[in-house]
Structures are given as C-alpha cells and as structure tokens.
VEXBABA-609417 format. One record per residue (C-alpha): residue in three letters; x, y negated, z. Coordinates in steps of 0.1 Angstrom, whole numbers, plus 5000, padded with zeros to 4 digits. Each point is the difference from the previous one (the first is absolute). Layout:
! VEXBABA-609417
ALAXYZ/...
***
This chain:
! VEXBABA-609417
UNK370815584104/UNK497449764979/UNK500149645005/UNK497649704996/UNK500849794975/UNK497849625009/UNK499749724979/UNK498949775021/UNK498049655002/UNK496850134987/UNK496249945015/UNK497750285002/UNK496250014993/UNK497650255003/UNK498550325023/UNK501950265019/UNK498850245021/UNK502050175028/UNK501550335005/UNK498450275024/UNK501949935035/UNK503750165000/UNK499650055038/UNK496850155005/UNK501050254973/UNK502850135014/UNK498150065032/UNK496950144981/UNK502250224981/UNK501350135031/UNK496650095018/UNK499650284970/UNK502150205017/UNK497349985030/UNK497450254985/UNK499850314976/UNK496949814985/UNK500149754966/UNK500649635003/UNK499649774976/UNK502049654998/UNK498749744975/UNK501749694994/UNK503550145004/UNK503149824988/UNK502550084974/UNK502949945019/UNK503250185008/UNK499250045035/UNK496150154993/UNK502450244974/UNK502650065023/UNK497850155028/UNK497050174978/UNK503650194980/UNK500950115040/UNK496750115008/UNK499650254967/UNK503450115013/UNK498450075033/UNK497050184980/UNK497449714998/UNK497650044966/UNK500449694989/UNK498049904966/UNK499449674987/UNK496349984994/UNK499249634986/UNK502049744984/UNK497849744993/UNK500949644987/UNK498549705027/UNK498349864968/UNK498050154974/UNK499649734977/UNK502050104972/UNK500249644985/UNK501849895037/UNK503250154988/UNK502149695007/UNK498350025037/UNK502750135023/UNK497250125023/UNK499850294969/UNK503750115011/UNK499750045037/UNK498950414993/UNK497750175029/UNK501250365007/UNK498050235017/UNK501550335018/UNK498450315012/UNK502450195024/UNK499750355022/UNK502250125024/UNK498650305003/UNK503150254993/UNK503349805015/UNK503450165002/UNK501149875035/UNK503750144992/UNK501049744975/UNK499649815029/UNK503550185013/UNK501749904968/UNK502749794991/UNK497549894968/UNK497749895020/UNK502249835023/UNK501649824969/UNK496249894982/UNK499349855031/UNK502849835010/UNK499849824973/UNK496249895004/UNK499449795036/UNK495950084998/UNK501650355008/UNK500049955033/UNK496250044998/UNK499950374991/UNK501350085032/UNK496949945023/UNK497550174975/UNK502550314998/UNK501150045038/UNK496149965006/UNK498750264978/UNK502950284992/UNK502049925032/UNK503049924984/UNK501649684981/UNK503449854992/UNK500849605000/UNK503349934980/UNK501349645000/UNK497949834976/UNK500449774974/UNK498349694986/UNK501149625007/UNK503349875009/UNK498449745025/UNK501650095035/UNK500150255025/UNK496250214997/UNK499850215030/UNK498450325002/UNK499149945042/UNK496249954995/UNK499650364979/UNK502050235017/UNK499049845038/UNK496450064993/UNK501150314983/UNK501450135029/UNK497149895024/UNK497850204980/UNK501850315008/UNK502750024970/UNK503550185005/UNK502649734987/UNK503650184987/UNK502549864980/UNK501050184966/UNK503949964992/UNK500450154971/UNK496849804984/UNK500349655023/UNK496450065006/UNK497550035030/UNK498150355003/UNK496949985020/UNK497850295012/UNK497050085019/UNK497950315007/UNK497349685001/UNK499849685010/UNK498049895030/UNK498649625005/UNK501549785023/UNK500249615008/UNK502749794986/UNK500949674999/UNK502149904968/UNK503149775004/UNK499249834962/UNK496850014986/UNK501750114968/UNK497450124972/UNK501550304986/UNK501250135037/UNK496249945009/UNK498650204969/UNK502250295008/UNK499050045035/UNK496149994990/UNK500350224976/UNK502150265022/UNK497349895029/UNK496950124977/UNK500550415003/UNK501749945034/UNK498650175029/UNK497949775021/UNK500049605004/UNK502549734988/UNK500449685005/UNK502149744984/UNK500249655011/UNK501749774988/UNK499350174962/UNK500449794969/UNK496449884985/UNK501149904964/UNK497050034978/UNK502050334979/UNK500650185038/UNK495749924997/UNK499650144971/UNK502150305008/UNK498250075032/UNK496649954980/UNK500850274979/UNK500850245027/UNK497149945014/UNK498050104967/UNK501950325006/UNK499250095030/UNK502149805028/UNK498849825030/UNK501449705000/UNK498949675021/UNK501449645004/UNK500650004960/UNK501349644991/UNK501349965036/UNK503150055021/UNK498450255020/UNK499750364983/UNK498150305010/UNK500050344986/UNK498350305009/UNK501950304985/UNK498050204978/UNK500650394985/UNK500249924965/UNK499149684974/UNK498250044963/UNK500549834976/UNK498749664985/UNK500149724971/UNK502049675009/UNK500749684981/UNK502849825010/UNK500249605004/UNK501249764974/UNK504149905014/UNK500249705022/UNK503249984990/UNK499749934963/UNK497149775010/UNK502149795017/UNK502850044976/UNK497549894971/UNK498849695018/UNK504249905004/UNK500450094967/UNK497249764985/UNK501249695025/UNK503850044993/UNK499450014957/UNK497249745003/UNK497850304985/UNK496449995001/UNK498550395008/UNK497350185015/UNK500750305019/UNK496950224998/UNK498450275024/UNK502749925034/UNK497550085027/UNK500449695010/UNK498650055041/UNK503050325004/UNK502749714986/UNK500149825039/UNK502249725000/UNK501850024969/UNK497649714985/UNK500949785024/UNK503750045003/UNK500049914965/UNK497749705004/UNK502549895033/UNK502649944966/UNK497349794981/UNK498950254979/UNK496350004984/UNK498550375009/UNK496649964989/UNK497350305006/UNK497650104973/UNK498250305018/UNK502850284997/UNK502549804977/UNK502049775012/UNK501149684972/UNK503149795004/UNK499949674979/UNK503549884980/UNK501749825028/UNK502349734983/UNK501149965040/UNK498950135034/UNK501149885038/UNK501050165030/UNK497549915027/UNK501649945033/UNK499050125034/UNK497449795022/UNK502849805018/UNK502049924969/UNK502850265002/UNK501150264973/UNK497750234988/UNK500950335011/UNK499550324985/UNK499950345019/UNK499350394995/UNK498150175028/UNK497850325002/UNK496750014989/UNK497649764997/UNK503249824997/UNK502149954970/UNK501650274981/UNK503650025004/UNK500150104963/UNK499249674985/UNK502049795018/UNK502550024970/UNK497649924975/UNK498849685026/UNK503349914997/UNK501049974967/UNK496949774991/UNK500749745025/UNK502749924974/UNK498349864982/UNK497549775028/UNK500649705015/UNK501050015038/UNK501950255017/UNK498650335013/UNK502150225027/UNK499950384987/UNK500150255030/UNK500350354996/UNK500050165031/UNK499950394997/UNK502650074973/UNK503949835003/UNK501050024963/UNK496649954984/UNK501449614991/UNK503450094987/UNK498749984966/UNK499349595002/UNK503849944992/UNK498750074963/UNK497349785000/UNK502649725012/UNK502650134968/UNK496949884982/UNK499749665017/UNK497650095029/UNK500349735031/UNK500450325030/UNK501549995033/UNK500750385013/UNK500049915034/UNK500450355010/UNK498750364993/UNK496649915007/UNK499449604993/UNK500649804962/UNK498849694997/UNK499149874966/UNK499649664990/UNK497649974972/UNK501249824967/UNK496649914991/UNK500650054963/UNK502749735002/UNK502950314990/UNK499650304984/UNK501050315006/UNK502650154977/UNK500450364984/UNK502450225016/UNK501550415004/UNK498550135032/UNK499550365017/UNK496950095016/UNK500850125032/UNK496250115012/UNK496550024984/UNK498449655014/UNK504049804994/UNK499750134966/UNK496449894992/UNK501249645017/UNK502749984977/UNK498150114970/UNK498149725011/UNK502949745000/UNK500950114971/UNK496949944981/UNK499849625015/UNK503649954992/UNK501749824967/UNK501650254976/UNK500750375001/UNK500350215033/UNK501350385003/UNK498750275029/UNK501750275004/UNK498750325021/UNK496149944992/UNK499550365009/UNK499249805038/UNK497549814985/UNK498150294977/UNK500150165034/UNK497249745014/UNK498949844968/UNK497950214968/UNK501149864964/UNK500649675021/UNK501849894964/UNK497450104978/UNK497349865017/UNK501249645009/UNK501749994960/UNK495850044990/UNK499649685024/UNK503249814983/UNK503150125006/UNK503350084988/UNK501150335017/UNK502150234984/UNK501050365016/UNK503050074984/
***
C-alpha cells in the first residue's frame, strides 16, 4: 500500500490544467457496450477507476486500443509547466464480439465488485444482450449508497430481478425492454444514466421525471444522440426517449473534472498559492465559483481559465440577515456533494465560521477528526453538519499520520497537509489515484513537496 509522504508549508505558483472528468468517463465507457460500431473517447483520464472498468470491458470482449497520448502543451521549453503533465488519452473501443457468459462468472462478479462505476454496465447489457449481473459494488466508504433508483427503473422497464446466492449478485433478464413512465425517488446521477441507456433500445416511449441534469448525464445523453438515440428534455428533469433498433457509433470528448477544478481553487486559497487553472469550461462549472467566493476566495475568469491570486487571508461572508454562512450539497444546478470536503477543509484557514452540510452521504465527514489532530477548529455536530471556525492564518495547521478513507477526504487531506507546518503521512492513496491522475507529480511542478513512497 504506497503512501504520501508531504512536507508541508510551501506556496505554489504556476499553470495546471485539469484531468478529463472521472464521472463522465465511467459512464461513457459504459455506453460502448451499447453498439457493435467504434467509439472513440478523447480526453480520458489515467486513473484507477478509467483502468479498472476499460480491464473489465476487454474481459467482456471490448477492442480496446489506446490511439493518442498527447501532452496538453507542446512547448518543449514549458517543461516546469505542470499543464505539460496532465496527459490527454484518447481511446477507440468496439463491442462488436461480446461474450455475454463471463457475465455468469464469479470473475466478473469479483472485477466489479470491486469498481462502483460497475453498476453502469448493467443497463447497456440488459438492453442489448438481454442479460446482466449487478454484484455489490465497490468505491467510497461514505455511507449507505442504495441501489433503489437502478433496479426500480430497471424493473419498470420490463427487467426480471433474481437474487444470486452463491455470487451475492442481482441477475437481470429480458427478452427486451419496453418503455414506460417512471418517477424516480432520488434524482441520483448514475441511477439516471443507467435507466437511459437501458431506455435507448427499449421498445417504445420512456419517460423519466425527476432525472438528474448534471452537465456529465448532458454529455452522456449528447453522445447517444450522435449515435442514433432519441432523446428530448437533455439538461432537464424531464427525459424522453424513443427506443430505437440499434445505435452506431461516434467520437466523444469528455469534460475537464469539476471536481479537480474546485479542488485546485481550495488548494491555491488554503497554501496562499497563486495559479491559473487553464481550459475548465468555465459555463459547465455551475456554482462551484461562487461557493468558493461565499468563503472569500478570489475566482477570477480569464475566458476558459480561471486565476486565483495569493490570498495572505480570506473571509467567510455571512448570510443577508447576519447569521452563519451555511454550506449545502443538492442535485444539479446545485452543489456537488463531492466537494463539500474540500469546501471544508479551506475554511480553516478563513476568518468567520462556515456550517458544512452534507446531506446525501452519513460518513462522508468522519474524516474531519484528522484535520482537528492537526489543529483544525471543527464541531461534528452530527453525520451530516461540521462547523468550522476559520483560524484566519492566526494557527497553523500541523503535519500528521492519516488514512484516506475515500477519493474527495483524501484530496482534502492532501490538502491540509500541504498548508500544514512540518511533515504529514497518507496512507491508502490508492483512494485518491482513483479520482486524481499524477495528482503528486503535477502539483510538485507547481511547488510542492510530495513524495509517493
């Protein structure tokens, strides 16, 4: 198990440019399975989720060749720029010749048990072979992450639900799917991606209100579209899909991560760092900006980049009527449930107080009793609620051994780390390379002291 080894204290400078999005590729990888035609992914990242699923679809049969890996900068003379280390992958896959019976496997089951993005196969196979398999999956410790959403709409659509003993897995079957209305109970993202993409060959009309609209669930249903699918109501909460005999294939480029975005402009306030974070697509980023302005931070826009200044301090705002400032997750165009941890850890460093409340996920906070080993000011209130009160550079943080216990705790307390006085230690970075490409290479080219050991 490797380890980050942090030196801490240390102001970065520079460019960085951000990963391809970690959860638009896992759905995009999934919609291969959709058509016996080549797709091509640009823009995919190197991380051990994108490996994980692209190694379980060549097990399936998927052709999967790696056509283009192409630095972000050409300037040879740039070599110091970490915008040179972000690398741009580009895939060409065809699932032209798939062997359904791995599917029955114990293998299988095990590959994607230990992969939660997993759970996407399922629509895409059910759909178009009739026949699929959902094993528990695996991913974050954050909470209880119910199934429901998929296998409800699953089951509207016309699936046969059984459960497998001997494999702890869910077999679904279908001689085909046929449309139908349905009303999810969460508009949860992944649940709503699997149900359109088993809705696309399904027999007739679906609807699907109450469907997640993030800007990747967009992109997804974009790119089904280029393929053939009929899809209306794309950015809303209302889907419809005509069914349709067969898709083609298609070329798709997936966003720049939100998520690293956001972690960047943390990153930059917390270690007074001055950086520019090039090519974000700014308009697809929501309210993330703001969020991190509501904690006093400079987010400047310079056309697709976005520049945060060296703040030597930064302040909390307060609400209209003078209470705290309160900080929530909600579904689309709301704010992302995963940055609430980074959010959190760089109100440590502002002045004022800022209440942290994570509604979806009841262990996604467990990790702040680190951050207060280091000499973080947090109340846990409960599993959902911290507050923080902001030290305003008055304290500083100080180096510590910590676990990352999931891939947006660990980037928070890699984070912490690098604001913090002295050495830190994190063990089980395997969470964070999950979400995060060369994350230490790339910010060590901006400044720091990271050392995978």
């Amino acid at each position: 198990m490797a380890q980050f080894r942090v030196d801490g204290g240390n102001r970065l400078k520079g460019n960085v440019t951000p990963q391809g999005a970690k959860n638009e590729a896992l759905q995009i990888l999934s919609a291969v399975l959709l058509t016996a035609e080549k797709i091509t992914v640009h823009n995919l990242p190197d991380i051990l989720d994108t490996q994980k699923l692209i190694e379980l679809l060549e097990r399936l049969g998927v052709k999967a060749t790696k056509i283009e890996q192409q630095k972000s900068s050409n300037n040879k003379k740039s070599n110091r720029d970490p915008s040179t280390q972000c690398i741009s992958h580009s895939w060409e896959f065809c699932a032209s010749d798939i062997d359904i019976e791995f599917v029955h496997t114990n293998q299988f089951c095990q590959m994607a048990a230990s992969l939660r993005g997993s759970v996407m196969l399922v629509g895409p196979l059910l759909t178009r072979f009739g026949y699929a398999n959902m094993p528990k999956p695996g991913g974050d410790k954050i909470g209880r992450r119910r199934l429901d959403t998929h296998l409800i709409g699953l089951k509207k659509l016309g699936a046969n639900l059984q459960f497998k003993e001997d494999t702890s897995s869910i077999e679904l079957t279908t001689n085909r799917l046929q449309g139908e209305y349905m009303l999810l109970d969460e508009a949860s993202v992944t649940g709503t991606a699997n149900i359109v993409m088993a809705a696309v060959l399904a027999k007739g009309k679906t609807t699907i209100y109450n469907a997640a609209c993030e800007p990747y669930l967009q992109q997804l249903c974009k790119m089904l579209i280029r393929m053939g699918a009929k899809i209306r109501g794309v950015g809303s909460n209302l889907l419809t899909i005509e069914g349709v005999e067969q898709l083609g294939g298609t070329e798709h480029k997936i966003l720049p991560d939100m998520i690293e975005v956001g972690s960047f402009i943390g990153l930059a306030a917390m270690t007074a760092s001055e950086i520019t974070i090039k090519n974000v697509e700014y308009n697809q980023l929501g309210i993330i900006p703001d969020q991190f302005r509501r904690l006093g931070i400079t987010v400047e826009r310079r056309g697709e980049n976005i520049y945060i200044p060296t703040h030597e301090h930064y302040q909390i705002e307060s609400f209209m009527d003078g209470s705290i400032m309160t900080i929530a997750d909600a579904p689309w165009p709301g704010l992302t449930p995963d940055l609430l941890s980074v959010l959190l850890v760089t109100a440590i460093q502002a002045k004022g107080s800022v209440l942290i409340h994570q509604k979806m996920f009841e262990s996604r906070l467990f990790f702040v009793d680190k951050l207060i080993d280091m000499g973080a000011q947090i109340i846990l209130c409960d599993p959902h609620r911290a507050t923080i009160i902001g030290h305003n550079r008055e304290f500083c943080l100080r180096g510590t051994n910590m676990v990352s216990p999931d891939i947006r705790a660990g980037i928070a307390l890699l984070i912490a780390a690098m604001s913090a006085k002295g050495t830190s230690i994190i063990d089980n970075i395997e969470q964070i390379d999950r979400g995060y490409q060369n994350i230490d290479g790339r910010l060590n080219a901006l400044g720091a002291k990271i050392e995978r050991i």
